[in-house]
N, CA, C and O atoms as a MOPAC input file, in Angstrom:
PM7 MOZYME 1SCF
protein

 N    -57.02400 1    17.02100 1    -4.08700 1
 C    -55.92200 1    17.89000 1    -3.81700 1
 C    -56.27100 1    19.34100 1    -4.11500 1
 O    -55.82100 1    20.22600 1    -3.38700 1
 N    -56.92000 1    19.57800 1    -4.97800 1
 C    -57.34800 1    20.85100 1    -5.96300 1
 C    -58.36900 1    21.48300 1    -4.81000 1
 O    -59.33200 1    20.79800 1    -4.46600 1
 N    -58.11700 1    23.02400 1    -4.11000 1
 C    -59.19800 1    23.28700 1    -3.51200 1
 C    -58.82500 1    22.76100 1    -1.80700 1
 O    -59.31400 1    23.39100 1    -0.86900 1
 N    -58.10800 1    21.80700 1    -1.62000 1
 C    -57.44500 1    21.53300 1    -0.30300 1
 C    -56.74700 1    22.32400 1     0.60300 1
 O    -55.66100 1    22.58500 1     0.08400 1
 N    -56.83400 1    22.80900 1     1.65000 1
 C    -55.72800 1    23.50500 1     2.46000 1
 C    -54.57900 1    22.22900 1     2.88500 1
 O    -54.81000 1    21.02900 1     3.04000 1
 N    -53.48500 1    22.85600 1     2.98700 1
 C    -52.44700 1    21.84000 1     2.73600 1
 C    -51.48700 1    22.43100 1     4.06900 1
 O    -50.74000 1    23.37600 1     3.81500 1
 N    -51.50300 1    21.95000 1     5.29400 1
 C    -50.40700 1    22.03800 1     6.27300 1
 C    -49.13600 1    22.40200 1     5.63800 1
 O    -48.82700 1    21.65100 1     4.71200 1
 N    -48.32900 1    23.34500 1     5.88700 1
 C    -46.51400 1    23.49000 1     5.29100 1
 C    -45.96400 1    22.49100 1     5.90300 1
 O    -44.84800 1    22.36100 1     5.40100 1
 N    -46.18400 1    21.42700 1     7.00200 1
 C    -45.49500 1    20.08500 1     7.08900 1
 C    -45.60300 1    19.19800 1     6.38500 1
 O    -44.75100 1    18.37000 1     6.06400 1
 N    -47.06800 1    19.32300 1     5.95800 1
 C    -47.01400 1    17.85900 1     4.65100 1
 C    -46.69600 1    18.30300 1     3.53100 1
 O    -46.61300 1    17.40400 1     2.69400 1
 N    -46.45200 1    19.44100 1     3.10200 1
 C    -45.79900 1    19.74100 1     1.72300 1
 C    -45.14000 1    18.70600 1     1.20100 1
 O    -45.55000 1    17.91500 1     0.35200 1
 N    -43.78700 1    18.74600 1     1.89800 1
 C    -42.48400 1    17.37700 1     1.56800 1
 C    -43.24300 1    15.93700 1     1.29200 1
 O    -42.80400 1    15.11400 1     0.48900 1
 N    -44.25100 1    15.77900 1     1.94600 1
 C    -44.92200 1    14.45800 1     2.24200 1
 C    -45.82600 1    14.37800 1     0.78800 1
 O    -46.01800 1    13.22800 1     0.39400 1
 N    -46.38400 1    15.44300 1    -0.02600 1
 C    -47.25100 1    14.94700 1    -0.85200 1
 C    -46.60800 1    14.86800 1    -2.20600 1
 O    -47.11200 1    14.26600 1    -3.15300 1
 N    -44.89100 1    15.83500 1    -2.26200 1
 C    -43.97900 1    15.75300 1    -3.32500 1
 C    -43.36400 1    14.76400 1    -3.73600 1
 O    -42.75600 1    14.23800 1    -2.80400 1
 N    -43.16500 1    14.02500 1    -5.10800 1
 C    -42.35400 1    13.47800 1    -5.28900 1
 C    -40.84200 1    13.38700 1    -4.99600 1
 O    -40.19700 1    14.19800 1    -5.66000 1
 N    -40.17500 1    12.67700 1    -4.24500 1
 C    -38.71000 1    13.13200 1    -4.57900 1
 C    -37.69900 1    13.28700 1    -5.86800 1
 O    -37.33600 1    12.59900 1    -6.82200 1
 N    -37.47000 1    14.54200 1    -5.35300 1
 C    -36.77700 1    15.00100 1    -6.81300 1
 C    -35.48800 1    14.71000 1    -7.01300 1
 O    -35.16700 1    14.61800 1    -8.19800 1
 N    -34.08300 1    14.42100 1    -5.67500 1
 C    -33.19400 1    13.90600 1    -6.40900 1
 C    -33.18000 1    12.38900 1    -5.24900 1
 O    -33.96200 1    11.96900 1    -4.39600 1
 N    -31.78600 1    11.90800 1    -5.81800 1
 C    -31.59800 1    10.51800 1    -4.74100 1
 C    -31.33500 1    10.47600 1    -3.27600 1
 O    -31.42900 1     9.48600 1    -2.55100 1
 N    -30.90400 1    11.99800 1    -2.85400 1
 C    -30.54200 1    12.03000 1    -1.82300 1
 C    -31.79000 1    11.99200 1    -0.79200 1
 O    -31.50400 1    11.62600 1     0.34800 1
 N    -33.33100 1    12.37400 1    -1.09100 1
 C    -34.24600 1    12.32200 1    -0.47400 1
 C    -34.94400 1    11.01600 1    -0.72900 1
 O    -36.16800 1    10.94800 1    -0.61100 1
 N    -34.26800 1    10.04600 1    -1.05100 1
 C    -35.31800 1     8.80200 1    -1.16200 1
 C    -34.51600 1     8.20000 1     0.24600 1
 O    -33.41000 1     8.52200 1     0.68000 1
 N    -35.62400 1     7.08500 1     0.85200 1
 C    -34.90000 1     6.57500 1     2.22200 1
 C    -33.89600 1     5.27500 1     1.71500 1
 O    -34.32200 1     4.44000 1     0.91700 1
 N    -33.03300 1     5.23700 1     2.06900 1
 C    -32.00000 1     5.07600 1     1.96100 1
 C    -31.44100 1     4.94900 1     1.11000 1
 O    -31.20500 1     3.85500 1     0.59600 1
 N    -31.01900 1     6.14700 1     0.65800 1
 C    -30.66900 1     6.93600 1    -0.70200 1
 C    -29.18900 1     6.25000 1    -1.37600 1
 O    -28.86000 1     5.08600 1    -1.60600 1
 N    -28.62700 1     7.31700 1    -1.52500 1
 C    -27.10800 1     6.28100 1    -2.02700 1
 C    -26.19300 1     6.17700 1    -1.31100 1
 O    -26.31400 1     6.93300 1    -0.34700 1
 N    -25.09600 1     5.46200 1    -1.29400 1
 C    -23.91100 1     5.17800 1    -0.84500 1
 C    -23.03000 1     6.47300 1    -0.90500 1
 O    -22.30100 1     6.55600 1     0.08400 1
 N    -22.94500 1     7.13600 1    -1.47600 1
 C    -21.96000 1     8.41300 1    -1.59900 1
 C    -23.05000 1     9.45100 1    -1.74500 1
 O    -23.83900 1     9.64400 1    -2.67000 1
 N    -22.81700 1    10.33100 1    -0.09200 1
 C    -23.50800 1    11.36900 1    -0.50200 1
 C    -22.31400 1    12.42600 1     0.26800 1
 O    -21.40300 1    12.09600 1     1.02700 1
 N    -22.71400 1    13.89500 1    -0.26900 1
 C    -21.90000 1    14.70300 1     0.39900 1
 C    -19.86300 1    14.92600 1    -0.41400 1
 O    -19.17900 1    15.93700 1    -0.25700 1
 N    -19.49900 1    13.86000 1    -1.06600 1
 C    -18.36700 1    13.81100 1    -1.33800 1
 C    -17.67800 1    12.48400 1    -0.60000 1
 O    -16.70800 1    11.92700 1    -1.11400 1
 N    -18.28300 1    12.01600 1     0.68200 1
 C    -17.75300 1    11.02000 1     1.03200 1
 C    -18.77800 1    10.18300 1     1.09500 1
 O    -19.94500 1    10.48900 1     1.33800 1
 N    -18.17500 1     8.69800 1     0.78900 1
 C    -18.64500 1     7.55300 1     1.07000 1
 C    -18.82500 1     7.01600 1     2.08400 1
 O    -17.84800 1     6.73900 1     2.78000 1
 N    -20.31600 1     6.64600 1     2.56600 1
 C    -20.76400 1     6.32800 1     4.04900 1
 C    -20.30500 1     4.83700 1     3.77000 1
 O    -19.97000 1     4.41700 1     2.66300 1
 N    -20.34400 1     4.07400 1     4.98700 1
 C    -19.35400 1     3.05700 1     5.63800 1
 C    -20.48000 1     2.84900 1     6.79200 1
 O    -21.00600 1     3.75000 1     7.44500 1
 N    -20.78100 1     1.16000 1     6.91200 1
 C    -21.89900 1     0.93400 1     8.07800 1
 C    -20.67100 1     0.93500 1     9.03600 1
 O    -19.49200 1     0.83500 1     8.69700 1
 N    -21.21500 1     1.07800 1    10.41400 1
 C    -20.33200 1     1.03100 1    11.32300 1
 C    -20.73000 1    -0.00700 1    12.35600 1
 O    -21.91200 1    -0.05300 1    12.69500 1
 N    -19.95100 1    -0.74600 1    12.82500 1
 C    -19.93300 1    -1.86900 1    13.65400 1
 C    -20.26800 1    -1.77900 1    15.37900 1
 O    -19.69400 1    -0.90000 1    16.02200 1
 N    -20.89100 1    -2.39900 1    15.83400 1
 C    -21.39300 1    -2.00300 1    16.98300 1
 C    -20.87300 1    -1.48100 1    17.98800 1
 O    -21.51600 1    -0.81400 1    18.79900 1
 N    -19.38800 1    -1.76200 1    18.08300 1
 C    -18.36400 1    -1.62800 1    18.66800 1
 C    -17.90100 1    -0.23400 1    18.56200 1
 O    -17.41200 1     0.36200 1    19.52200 1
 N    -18.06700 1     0.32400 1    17.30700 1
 C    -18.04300 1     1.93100 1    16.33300 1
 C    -19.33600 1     2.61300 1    17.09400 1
 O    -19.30800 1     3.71100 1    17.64900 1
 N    -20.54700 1     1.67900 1    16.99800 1
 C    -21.45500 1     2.74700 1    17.48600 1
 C    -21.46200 1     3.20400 1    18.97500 1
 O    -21.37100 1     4.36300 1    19.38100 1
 N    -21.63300 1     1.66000 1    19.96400 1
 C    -21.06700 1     1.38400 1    21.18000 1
 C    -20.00500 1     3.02100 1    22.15000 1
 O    -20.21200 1     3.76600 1    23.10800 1
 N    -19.01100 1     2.83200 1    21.19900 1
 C    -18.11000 1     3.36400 1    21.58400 1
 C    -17.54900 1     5.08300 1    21.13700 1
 O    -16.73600 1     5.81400 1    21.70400 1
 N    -18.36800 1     5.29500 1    19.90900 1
 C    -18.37600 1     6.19800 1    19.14300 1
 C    -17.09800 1     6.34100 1    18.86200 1
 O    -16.74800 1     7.51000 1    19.02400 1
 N    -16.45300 1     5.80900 1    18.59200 1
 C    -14.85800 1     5.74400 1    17.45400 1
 C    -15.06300 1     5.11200 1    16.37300 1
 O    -15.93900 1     4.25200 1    16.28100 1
 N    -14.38900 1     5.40800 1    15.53800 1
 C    -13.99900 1     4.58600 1    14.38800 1
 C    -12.00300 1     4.04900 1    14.65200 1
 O    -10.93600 1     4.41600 1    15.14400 1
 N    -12.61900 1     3.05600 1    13.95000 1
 C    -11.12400 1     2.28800 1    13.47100 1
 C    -11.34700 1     0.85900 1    13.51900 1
 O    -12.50400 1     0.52500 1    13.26500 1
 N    -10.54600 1    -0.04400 1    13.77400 1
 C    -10.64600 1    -1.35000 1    13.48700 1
 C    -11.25900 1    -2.51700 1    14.22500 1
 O    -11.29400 1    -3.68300 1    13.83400 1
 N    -11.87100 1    -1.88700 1    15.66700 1
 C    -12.21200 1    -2.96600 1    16.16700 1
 C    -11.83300 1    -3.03700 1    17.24900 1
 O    -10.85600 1    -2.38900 1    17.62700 1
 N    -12.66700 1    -4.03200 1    18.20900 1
 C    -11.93200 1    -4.62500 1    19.11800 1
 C    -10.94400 1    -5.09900 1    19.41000 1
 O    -10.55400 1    -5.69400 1    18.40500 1
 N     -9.91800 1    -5.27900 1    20.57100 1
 C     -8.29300 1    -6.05400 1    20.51600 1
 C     -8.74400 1    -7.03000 1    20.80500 1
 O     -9.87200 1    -7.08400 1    21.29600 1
 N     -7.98500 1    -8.11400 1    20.58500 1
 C     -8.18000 1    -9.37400 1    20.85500 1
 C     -7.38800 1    -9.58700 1    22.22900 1
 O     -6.26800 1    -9.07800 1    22.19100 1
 N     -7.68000 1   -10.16600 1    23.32800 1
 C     -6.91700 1   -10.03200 1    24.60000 1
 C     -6.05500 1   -11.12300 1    24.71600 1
 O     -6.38600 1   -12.23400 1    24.30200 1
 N     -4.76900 1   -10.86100 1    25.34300 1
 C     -4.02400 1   -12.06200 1    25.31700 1
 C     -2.78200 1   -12.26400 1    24.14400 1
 O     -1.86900 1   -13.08500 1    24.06600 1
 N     -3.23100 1   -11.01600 1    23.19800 1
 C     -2.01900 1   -10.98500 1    21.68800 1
 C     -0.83500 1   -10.33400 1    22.12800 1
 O      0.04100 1   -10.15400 1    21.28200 1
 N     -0.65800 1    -9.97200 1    23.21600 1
 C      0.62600 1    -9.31300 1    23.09800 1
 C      1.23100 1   -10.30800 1    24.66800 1
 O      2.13000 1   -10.03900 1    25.46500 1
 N      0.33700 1   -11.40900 1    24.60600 1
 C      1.63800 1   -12.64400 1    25.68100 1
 C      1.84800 1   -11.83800 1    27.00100 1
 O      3.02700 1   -11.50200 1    27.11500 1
 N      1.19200 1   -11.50100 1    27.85100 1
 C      1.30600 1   -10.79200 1    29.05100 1
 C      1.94200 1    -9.69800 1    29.21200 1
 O      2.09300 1    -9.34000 1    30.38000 1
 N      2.44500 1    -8.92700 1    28.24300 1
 C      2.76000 1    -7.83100 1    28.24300 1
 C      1.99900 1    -6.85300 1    28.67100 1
 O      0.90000 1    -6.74800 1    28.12700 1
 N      2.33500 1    -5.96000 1    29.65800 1
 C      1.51400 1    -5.01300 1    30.64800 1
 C      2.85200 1    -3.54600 1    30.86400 1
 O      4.03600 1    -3.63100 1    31.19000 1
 N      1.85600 1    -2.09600 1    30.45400 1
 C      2.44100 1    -1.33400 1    30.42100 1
 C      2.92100 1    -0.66400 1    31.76500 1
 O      3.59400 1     0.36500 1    31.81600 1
 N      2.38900 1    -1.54500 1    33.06500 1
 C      3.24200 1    -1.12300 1    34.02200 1
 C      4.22900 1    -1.40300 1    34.43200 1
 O      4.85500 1    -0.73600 1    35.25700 1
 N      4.70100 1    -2.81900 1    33.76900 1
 C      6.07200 1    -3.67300 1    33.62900 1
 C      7.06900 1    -2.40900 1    33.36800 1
 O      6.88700 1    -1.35100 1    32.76500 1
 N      8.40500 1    -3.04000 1    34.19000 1
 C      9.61100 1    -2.26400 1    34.32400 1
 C      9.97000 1    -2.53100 1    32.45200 1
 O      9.39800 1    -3.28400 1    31.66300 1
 N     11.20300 1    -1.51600 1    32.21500 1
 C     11.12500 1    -1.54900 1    30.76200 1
 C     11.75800 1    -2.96000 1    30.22300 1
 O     11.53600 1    -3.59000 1    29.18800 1
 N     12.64100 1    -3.21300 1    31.33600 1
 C     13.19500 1    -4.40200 1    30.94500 1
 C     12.48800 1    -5.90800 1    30.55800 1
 O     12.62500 1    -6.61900 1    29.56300 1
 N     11.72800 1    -6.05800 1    31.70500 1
 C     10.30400 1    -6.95500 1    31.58700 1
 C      9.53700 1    -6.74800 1    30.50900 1
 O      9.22700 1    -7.59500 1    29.67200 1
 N      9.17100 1    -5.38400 1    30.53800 1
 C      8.24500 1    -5.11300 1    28.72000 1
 C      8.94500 1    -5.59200 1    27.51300 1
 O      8.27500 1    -6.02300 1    26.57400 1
 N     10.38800 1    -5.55200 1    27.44600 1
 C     11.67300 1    -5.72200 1    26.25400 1
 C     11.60700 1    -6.90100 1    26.06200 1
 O     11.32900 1    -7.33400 1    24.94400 1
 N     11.88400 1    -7.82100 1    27.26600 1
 C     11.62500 1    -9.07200 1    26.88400 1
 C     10.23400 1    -9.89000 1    26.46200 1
 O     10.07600 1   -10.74500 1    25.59000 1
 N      9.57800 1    -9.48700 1    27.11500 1
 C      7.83800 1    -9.90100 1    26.71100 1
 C      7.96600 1    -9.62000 1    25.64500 1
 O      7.90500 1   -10.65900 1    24.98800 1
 N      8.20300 1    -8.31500 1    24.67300 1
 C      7.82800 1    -7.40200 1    23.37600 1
 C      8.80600 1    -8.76200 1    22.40800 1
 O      8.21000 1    -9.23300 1    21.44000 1
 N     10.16500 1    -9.28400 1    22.70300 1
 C     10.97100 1    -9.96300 1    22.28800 1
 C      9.92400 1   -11.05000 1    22.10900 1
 O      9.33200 1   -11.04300 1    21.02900 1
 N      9.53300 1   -12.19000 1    23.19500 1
 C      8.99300 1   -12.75500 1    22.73200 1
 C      7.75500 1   -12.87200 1    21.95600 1
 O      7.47700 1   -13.92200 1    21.37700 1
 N      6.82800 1   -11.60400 1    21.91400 1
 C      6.22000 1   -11.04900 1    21.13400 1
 C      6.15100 1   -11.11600 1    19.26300 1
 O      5.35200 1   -11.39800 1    18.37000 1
 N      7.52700 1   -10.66300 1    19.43700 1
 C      7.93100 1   -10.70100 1    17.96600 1
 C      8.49300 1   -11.89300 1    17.68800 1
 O      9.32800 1   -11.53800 1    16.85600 1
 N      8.57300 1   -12.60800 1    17.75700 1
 C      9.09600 1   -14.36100 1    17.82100 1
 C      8.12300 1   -15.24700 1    17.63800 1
 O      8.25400 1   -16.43600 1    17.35000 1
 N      6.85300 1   -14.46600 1    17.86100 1
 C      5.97400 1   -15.67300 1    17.43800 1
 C      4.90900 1   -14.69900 1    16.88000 1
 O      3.86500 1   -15.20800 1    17.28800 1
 N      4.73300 1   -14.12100 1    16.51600 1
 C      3.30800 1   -13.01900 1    15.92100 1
 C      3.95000 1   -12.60000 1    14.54500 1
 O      3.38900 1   -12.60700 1    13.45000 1
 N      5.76800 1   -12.08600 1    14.94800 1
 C      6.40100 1   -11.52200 1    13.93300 1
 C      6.63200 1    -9.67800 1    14.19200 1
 O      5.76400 1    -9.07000 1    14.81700 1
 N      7.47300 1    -9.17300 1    13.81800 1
 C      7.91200 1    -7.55900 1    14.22200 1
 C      6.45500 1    -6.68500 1    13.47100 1
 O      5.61500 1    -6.23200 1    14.24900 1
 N      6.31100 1    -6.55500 1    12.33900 1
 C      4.98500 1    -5.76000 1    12.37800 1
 C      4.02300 1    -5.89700 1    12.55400 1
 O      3.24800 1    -4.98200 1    12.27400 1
 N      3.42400 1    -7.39000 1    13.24100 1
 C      2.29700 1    -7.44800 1    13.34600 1
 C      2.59900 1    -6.69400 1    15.37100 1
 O      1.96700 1    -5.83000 1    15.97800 1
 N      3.58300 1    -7.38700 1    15.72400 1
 C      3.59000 1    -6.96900 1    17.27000 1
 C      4.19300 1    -5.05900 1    16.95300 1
 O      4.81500 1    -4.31500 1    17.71200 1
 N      3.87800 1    -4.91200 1    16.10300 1
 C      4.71000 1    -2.83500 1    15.93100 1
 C      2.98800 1    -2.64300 1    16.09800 1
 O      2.49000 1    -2.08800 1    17.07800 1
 N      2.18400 1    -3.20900 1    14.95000 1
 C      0.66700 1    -2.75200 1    14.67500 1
 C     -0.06900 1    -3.11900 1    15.76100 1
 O     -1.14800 1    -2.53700 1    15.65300 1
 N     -0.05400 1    -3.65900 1    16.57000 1
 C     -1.03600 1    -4.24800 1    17.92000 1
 C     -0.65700 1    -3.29300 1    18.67800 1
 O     -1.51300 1    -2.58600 1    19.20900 1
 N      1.03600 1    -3.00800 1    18.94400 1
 C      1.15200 1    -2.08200 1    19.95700 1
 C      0.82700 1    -0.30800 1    19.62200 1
 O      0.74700 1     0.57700 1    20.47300 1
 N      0.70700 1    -0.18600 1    18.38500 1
 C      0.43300 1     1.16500 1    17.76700 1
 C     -1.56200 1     0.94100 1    17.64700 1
 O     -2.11800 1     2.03600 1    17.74200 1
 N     -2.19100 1     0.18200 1    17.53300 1
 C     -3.33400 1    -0.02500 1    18.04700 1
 C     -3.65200 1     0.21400 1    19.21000 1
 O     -4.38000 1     1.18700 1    19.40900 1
 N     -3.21700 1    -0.57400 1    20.29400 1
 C     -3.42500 1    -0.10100 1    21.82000 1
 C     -3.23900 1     1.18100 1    21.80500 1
 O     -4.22600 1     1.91500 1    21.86100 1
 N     -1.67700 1     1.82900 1    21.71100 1
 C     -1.72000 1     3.19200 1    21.80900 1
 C     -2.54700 1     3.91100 1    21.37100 1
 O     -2.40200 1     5.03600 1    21.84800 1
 N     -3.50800 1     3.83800 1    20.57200 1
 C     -4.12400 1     4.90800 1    19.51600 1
 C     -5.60800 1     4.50700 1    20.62800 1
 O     -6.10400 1     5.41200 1    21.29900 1
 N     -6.06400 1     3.34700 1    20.67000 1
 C     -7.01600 1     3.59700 1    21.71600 1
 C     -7.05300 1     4.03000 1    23.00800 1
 O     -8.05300 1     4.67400 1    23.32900 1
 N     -5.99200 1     3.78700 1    24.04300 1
 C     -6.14300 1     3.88900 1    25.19600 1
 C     -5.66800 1     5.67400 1    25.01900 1
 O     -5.92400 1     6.34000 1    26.02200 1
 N     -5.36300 1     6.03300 1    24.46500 1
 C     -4.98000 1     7.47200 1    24.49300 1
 C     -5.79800 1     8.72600 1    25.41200 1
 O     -5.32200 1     9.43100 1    26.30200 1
 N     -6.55100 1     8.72300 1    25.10700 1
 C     -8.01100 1     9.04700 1    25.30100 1
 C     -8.08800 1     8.82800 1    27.28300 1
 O     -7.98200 1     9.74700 1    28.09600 1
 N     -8.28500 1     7.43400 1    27.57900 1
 C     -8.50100 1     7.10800 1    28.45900 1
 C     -7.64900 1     6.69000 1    29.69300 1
 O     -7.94100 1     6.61000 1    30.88600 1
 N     -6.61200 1     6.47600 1    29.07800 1
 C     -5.17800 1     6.62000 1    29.66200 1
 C     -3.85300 1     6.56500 1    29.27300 1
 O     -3.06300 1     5.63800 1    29.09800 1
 N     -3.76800 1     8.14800 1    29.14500 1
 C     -2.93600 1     8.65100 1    28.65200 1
 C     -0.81000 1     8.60900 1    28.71900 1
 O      0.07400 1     9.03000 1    27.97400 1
 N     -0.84800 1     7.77900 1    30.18300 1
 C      0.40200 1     7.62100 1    30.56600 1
 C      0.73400 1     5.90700 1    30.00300 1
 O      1.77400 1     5.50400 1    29.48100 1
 N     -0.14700 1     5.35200 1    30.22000 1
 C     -0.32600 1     4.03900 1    29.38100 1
 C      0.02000 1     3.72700 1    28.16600 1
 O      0.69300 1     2.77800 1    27.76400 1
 N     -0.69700 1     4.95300 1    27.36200 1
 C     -0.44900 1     5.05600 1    25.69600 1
 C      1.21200 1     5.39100 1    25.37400 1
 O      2.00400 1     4.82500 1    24.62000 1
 N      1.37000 1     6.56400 1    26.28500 1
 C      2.74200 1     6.80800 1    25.81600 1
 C      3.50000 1     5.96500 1    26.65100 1
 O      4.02600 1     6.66200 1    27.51900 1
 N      3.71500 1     5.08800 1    26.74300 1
 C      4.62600 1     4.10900 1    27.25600 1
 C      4.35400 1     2.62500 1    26.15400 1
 O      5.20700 1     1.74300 1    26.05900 1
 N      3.05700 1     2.59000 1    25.41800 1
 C      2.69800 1     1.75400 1    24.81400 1
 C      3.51500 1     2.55600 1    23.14900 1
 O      3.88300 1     1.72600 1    22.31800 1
 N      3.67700 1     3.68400 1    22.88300 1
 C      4.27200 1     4.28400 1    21.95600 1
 C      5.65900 1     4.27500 1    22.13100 1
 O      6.40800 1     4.33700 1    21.15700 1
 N      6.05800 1     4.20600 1    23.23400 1
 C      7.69900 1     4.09200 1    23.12300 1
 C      7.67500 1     2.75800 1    23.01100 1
 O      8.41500 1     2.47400 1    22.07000 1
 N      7.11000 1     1.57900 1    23.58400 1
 C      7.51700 1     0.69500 1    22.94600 1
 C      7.79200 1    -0.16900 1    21.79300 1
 O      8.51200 1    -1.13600 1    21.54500 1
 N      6.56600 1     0.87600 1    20.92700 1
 C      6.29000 1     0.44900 1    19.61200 1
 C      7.20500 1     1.23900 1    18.92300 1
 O      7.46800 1     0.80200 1    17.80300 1
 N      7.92500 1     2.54700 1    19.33200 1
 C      9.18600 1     2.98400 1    18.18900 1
 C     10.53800 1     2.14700 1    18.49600 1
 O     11.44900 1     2.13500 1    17.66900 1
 N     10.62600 1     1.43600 1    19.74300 1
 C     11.50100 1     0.24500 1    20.20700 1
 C     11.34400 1    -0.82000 1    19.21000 1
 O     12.32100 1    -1.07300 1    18.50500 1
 N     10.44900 1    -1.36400 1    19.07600 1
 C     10.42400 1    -2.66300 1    18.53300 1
 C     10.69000 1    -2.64400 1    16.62000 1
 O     11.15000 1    -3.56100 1    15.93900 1
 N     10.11700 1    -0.99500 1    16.06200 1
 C     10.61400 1     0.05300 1    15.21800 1
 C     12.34400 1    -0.34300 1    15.01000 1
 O     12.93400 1    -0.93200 1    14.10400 1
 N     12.74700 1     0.18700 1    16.10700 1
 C     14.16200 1     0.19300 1    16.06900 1
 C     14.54600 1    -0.74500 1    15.71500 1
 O     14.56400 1    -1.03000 1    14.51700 1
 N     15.00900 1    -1.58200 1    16.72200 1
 C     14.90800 1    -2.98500 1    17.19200 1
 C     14.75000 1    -3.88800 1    15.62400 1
 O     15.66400 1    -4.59600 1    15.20000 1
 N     13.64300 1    -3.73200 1    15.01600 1
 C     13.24300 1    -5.57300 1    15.15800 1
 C     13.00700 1    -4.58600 1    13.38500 1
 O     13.64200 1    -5.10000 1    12.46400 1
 N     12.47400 1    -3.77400 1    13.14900 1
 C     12.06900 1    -3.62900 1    11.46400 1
 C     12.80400 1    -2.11900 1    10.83400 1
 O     12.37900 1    -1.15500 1    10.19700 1
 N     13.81600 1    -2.43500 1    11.27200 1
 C     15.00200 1    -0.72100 1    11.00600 1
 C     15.87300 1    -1.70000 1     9.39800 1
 O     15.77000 1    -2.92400 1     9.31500 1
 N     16.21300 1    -1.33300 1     8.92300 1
 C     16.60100 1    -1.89700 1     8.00200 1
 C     18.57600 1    -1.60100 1     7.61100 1
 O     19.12100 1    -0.73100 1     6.93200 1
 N     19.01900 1    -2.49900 1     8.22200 1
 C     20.51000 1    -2.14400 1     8.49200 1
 C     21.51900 1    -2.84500 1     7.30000 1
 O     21.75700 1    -4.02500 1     7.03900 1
 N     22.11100 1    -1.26800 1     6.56400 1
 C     22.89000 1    -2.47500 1     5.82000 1
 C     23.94900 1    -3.63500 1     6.65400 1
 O     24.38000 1    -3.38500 1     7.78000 1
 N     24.14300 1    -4.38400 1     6.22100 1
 C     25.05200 1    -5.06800 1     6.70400 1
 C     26.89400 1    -5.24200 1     5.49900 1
 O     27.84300 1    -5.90700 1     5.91500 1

């Protein structure tokens, strides 16, 4: 080493690393936030959030259905899934298709402050 000419690219290369953040694959929390592997679907798609939908969970419900047709589908919806799981599927769709179709989403958002209303409003009696 002593007496060597030394490239300024291999500098980094002949140093020890001095804190954790330069060792390969250093720690779990760097920066202030905690990195999170992301799922192929995350990388795929470059979003984050929960995942793929599962097709078929919301019982043929289709946001070009007249509202009345959607009301009742959404009805039977909540009858067998239950009111927040069918509020969270339909506030899922909305939050993805947003992006990509946008008249879709907001029709998928009114239905989900419907079923809001509707089905998990909390009324004295």
């Amino acid at each position: 080493m002593i007496g060597q000419t030394v490239e300024p690219s291999q500098i980094g290369a002949l140093r020890p690393p001095t804190s954790l953040r330069e060792v390969p694959g250093g720690p779990a929390f760097i920066g202030g936030r905690r990195r999170t592997r992301r799922t192929a679907w995350q990388r795929r798609t470059g979003m984050k959030g929960i995942g793929a939908l599962k097709k078929g969970s919301l019982m043929g419900y289709s946001a070009e259905s007249k509202m009345r047709t959607r009301h009742a589908t959404l009805r039977k919806v909540v009858r067998k899934v239950g009111p927040l799981s069918a509020f969270r599927k339909l506030n899922a769709v909305a939050t993805y298709s947003k992006k990509r179709a946008p008249k879709a989403a907001r029709t998928f958002k009114t239905d989900r402050n419907w079923v809001r209303k509707t089905f998990l409003s909390h009324k004295s009696k």
